[in-house]
C-alpha positions as CSV (number, residue, x, y, z in Angstrom):
1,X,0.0,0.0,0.0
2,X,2.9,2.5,0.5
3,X,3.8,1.9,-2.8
4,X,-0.1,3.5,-4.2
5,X,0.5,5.7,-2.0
6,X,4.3,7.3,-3.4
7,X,2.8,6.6,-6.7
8,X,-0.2,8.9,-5.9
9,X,1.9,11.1,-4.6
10,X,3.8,11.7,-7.5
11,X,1.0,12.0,-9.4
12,X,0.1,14.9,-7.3
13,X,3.1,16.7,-7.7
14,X,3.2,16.8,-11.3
15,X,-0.3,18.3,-10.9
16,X,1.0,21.0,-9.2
17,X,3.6,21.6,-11.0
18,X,1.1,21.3,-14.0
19,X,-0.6,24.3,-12.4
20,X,2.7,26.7,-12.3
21,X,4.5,25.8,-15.6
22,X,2.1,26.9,-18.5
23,X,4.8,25.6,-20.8
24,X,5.1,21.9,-19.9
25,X,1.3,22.0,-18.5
26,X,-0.4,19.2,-20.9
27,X,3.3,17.3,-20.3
28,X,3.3,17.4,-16.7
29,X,-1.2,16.5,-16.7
30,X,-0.1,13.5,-18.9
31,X,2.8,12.5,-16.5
32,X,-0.1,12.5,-14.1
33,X,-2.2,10.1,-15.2
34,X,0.7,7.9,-16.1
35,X,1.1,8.0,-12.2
36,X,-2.3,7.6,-11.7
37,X,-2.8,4.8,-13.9
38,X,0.6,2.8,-12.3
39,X,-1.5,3.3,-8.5
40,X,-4.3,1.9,-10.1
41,X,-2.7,-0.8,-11.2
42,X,-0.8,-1.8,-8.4
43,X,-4.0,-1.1,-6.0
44,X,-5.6,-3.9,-8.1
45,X,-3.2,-5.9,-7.6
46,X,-2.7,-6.1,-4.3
47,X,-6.5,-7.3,-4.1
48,X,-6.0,-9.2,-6.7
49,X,-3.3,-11.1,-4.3
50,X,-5.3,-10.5,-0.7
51,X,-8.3,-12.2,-2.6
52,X,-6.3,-15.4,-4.1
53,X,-4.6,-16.0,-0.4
54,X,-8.3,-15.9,1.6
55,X,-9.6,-18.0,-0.9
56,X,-7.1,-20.9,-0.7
57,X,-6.9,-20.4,3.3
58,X,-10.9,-21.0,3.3
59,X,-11.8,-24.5,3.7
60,X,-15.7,-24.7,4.8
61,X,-18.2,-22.2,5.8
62,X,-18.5,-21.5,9.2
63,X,-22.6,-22.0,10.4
64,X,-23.4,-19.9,13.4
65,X,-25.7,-22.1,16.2
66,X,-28.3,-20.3,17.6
């Protein structure tokens, strides 16, 4: 998760920098989503991986007795 998180953050500061350089702005917005798109990426898989180990590591259901 810290690594969405840096990733995110990087996205962030190319948005700001997006917002001060009028020059490189459509550059730096495109270096964003890149960044953006790498989070996203790496969010799904880390469920992806949380979902396959919880799967294997269920064996029955549990029943709940009144």
């Amino acid at each position: 998760m810290d690594k969405v998180r840096r990733l995110r953050a990087m996205s962030s500061l190319c948005r700001q920098q997006a917002a001060y350089n009028s020059m490189n702005k459509w550059k730096l917005l495109a270096e964003a989503e890149y960044w953006e798109h790498l989070a996203d990426l790496a969010l799904s898989s880390h469920f992806q991986q949380c979902n396959a180990t919880t799967s294997t590591n269920d064996v029955e259901p549990k029943t709940i007795s009144a």
